[in-house]
Each structure stands twice: as C-alpha cells, then as structure tokens.
RODRENLUM-909401 format. One line per field, with one value per residue (C-alpha): chain; x, y, z; residue in one letter; residue number from 1. Coordinates in nm, 4 decimals. Layout:
BEGIN
kette <- [A;...]
px <- [X;...]
py <- [Y;...]
pz <- [Z;...]
rest <- [A;...]
nr <- [NUM;...]
***
This chain:
BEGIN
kette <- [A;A;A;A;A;A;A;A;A;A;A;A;A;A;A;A;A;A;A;A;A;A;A;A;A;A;A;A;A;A;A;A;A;A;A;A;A;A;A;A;A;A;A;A;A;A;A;A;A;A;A;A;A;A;A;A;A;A;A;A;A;A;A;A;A;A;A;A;A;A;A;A;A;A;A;A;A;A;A;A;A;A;A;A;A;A;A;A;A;A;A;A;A;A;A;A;A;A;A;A;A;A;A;A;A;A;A;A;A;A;A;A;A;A;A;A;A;A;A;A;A;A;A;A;A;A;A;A;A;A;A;A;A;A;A;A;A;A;A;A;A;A;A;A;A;A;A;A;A;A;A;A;A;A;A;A;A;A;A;A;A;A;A;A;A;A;A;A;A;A;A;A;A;A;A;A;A;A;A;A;A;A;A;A;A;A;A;A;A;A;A;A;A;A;A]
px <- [2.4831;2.6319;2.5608;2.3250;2.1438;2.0928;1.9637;1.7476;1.5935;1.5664;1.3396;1.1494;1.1178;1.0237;0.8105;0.5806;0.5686;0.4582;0.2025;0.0473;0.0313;0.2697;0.5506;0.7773;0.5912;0.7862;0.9361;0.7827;1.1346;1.0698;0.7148;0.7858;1.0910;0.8202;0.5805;0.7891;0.9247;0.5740;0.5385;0.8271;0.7423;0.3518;0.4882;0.7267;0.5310;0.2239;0.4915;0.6246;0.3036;0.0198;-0.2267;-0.5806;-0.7098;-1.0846;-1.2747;-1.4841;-1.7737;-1.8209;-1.7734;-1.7524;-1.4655;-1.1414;-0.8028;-0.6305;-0.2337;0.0458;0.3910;0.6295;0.6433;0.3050;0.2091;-0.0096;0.0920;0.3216;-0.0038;-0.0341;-0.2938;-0.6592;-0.9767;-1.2861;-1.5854;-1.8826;-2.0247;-1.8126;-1.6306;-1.2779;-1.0148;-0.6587;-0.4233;-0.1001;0.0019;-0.0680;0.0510;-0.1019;-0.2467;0.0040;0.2897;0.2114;0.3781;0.7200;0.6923;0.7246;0.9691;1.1584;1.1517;1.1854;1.5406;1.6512;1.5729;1.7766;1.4816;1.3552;1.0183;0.8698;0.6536;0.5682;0.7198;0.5441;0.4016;0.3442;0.3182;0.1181;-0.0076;-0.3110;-0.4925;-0.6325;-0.3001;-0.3553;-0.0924;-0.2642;-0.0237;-0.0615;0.1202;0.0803;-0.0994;-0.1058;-0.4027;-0.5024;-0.3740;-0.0790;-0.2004;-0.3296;-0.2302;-0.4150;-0.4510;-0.5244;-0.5207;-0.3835;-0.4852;-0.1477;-0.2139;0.1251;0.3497;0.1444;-0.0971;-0.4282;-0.6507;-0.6897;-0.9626;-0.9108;-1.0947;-1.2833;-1.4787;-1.5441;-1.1585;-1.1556;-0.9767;-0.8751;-0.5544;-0.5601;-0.1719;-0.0722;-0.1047;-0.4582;-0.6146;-0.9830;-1.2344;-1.0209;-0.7131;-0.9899;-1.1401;-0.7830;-0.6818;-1.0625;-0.9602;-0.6383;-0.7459;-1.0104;-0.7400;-0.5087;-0.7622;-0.8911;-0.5577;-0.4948;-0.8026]
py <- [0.8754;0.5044;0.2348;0.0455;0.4351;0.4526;0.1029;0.1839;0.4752;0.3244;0.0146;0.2281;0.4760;0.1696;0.0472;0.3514;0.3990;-0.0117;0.0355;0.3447;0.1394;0.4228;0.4061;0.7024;0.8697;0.7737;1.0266;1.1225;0.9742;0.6462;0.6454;0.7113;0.4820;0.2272;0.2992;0.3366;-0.0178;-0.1195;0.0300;-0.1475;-0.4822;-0.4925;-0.3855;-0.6341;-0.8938;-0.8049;-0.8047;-1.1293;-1.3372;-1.1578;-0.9419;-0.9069;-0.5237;-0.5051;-0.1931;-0.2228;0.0197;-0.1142;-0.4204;-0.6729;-0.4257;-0.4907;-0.5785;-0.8866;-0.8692;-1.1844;-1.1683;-1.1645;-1.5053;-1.6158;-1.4014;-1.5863;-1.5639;-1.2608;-1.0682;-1.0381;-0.7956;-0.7363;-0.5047;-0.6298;-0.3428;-0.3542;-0.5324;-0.8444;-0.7537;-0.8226;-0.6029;-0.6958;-0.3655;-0.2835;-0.0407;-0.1268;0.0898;-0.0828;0.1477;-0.0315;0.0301;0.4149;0.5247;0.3327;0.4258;0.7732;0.7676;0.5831;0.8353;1.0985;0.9153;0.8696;1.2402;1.3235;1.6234;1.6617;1.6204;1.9329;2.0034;1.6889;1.4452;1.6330;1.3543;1.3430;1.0644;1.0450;0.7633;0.7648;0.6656;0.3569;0.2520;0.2936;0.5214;0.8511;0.8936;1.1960;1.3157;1.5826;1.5207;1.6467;1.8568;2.1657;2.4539;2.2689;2.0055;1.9581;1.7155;1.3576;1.1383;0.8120;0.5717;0.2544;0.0038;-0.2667;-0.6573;-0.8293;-0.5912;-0.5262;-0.3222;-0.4558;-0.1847;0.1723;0.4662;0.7394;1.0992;0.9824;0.6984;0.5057;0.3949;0.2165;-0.1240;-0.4077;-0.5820;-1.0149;-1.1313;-1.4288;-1.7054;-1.6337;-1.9020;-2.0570;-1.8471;-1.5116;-1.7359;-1.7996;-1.5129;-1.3157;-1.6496;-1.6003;-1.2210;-1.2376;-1.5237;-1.2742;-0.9926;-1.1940;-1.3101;-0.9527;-0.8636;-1.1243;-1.0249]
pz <- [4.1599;4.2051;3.9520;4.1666;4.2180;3.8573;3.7802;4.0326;3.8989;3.5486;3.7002;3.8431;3.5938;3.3323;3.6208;3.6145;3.2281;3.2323;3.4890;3.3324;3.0613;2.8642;2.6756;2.5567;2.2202;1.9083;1.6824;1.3322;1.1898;1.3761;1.2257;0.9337;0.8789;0.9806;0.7178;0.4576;0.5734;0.5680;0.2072;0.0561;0.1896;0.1176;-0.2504;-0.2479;-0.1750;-0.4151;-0.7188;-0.5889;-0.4492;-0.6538;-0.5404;-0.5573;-0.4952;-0.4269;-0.4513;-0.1332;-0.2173;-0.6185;-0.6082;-0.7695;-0.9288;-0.8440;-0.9398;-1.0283;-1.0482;-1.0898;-1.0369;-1.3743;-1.2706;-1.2813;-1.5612;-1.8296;-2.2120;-2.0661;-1.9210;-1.5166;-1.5057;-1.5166;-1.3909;-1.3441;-1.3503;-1.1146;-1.3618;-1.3990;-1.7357;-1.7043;-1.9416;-1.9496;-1.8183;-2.0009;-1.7084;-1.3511;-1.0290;-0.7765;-0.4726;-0.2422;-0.4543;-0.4672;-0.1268;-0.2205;-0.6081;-0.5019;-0.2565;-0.5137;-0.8021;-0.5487;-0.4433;-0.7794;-0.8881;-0.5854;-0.5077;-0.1136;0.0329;-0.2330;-0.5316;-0.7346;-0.4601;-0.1467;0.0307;0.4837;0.6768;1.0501;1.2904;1.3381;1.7356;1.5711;1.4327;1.0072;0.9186;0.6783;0.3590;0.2209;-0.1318;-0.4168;-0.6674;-1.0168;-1.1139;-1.3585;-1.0812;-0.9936;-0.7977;-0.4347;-0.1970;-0.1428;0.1712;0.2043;0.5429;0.5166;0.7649;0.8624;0.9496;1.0236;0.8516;0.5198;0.3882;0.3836;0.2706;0.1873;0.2146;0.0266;0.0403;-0.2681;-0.0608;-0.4297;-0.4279;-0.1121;-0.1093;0.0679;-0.0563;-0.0485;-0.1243;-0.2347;-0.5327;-0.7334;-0.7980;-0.8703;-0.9856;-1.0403;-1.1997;-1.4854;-1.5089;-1.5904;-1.8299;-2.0152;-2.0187;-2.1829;-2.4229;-2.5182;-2.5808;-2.8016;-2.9993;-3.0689;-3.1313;-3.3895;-3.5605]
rest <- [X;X;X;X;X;X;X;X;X;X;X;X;X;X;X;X;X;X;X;X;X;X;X;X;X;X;X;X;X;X;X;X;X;X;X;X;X;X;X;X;X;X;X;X;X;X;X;X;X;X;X;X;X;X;X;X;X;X;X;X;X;X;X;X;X;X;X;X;X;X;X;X;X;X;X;X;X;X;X;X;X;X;X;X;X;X;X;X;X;X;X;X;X;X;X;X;X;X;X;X;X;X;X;X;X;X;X;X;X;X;X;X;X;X;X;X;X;X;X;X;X;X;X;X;X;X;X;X;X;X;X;X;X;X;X;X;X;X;X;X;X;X;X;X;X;X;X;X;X;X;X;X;X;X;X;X;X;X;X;X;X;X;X;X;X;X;X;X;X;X;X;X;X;X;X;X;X;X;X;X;X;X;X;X;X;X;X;X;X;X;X;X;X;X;X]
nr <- [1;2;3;4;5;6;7;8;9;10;11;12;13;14;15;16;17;18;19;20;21;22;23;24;25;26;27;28;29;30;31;32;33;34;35;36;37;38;39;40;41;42;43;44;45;46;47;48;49;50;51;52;53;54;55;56;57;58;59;60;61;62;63;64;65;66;67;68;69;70;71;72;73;74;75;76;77;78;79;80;81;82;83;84;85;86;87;88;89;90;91;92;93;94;95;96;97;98;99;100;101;102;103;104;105;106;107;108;109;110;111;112;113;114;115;116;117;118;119;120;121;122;123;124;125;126;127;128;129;130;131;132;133;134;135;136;137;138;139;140;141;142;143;144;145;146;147;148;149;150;151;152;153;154;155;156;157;158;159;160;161;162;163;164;165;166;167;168;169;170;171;172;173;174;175;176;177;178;179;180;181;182;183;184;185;186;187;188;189;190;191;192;193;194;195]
***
C-alpha cells in the first residue's frame, strides 16, 4: 500500500468513527492517569485557594479550609454541624485530597496496588469517575467507593455509599459570611485555651 493508499484509509477510517459519533475506547491506564491528574490538581488547588466542603444531605454542615497562607492566628480549619456550631479542626484530610493522599503514601512506601493501599479506579457512562480504596475496619477492612463528579478539571463533589457524606467542593478565597464564622470560631478556641 502507497502513501497516498494509506492516508486514504486513515480519513476514512477517522471519517466513520466521527460520523458514528465514536471514538476508539480509552485504556484503564489512560483513565486512570487522568484521574489521578484530576486528583492532584483539585488537591492542589484546595490547599492553595481554600476550600469549602459542604455536606449536601446535613446541611448546613460542612467544611471550611484556608490555605497556610490565609490561615487566621495559624488556624485554617473549621466544621460547622447541622446545627450551625462551628469547632476549629487540628487535623483536616479533606475528601478531595483522599485519592492523591493515598497514592502518595502508597509511592513513598514503595508497596503496589495491595492491602492497606488497594484502591480501583473506573469511568463511569455519565462521566464521574468511581474511586474505590481499602479501608481500615475490625476484620481487616473492606473496600469503599465513592464517585466524584469533574467540572473543568476539578473535583466538584462526591457521593459516597454512606449517602450522609455527600459533598460538593466550592474552591477559592472564603470570604463573607464563612470568613467570620471560622475567625468567631478560632477567637472562641484561643480564648478557651487561655483560660
């Protein structure tokens, strides 16, 4: 087969993928090197730009987090319950963090894709990706899965098996209402611990 032959057969090979409105399947590495991608930079850019995480189905709960940078008084985290009360946290993984946390420990403790750093990744029809890992438990464990719905490149919210944890994830400088509510939080905490 000529040159001209082949170039041939690829246009119209590309034209009948196009106008079936298919395109060749991607491999599991493909989709997974794009959700870890998606991982690290949603995780990224909640450390850097703060993060708000809402729990969707107890709300008003939820979650407000600033960047080492924006930190108040050295505190840059804090939970509100479905009742309003805000608590400062001391130790924060953030739901969008978890995927990358774990591939990061799992990398540094040089161990494959077993036991305690188990975790699958699938695209879904609907385009969320599913994330499932081990988790630690009584007998061992059992593994978890949670779908993570993707807007430009980042995670935007979560639903877990356990319904009650859902979220939706709002990047970007806190301000207003949930800027005060953290500083009213944290004043509250220091002065408690100064008593």
């Amino acid at each position: 087969m000529n040159k001209v032959s082949a170039l041939k057969v690829l246009l119209a090979a590309g034209l009948v993928f196009g106008l079936a409105g298919c395109a060749p399947a991607e491999s599991q590495a493909q989709i997974e090197a794009d959700f870890i991608k998606i991982a690290k930079d949603s995780c990224a850019k909640a450390q850097k730009d703060d993060v708000i995480q809402q729990y969707v189905n107890d709300k008003p709960a939820r979650i407000i987090a600033l960047s080492r940078d924006h930190a108040y008084k050295n505190y840059s985290a804090v939970y509100i319950d479905n009742k309003g009360i805000a608590k400062v946290i001391y130790e924060l993984e953030l739901t969008v963090c978890g995927p990358s946390y774990l591939l990061s420990m799992q990398k540094e403790a040089n161990h494959d894709n077993s036991g305690d750093y188990e975790h699958h990744i699938k695209r879904n029809d609907d385009g969320t990706y599913s994330w499932g890992q081990h988790v630690y438990g009584e007998d061992g464990g059992t593994m978890a899965e949670t779908v993570f719905t993707v807007l430009g490149g980042l995670i935007v919210s979560s639903t877990s098996e356990d319904r009650e944890y859902d979220q939706t994830f709002e990047y970007g400088p806190v301000g207003g209402a949930d800027l005060a509510t953290l500083k009213t939080a944290v004043d509250a905490e220091l002065e408690r611990l100064n008593e």
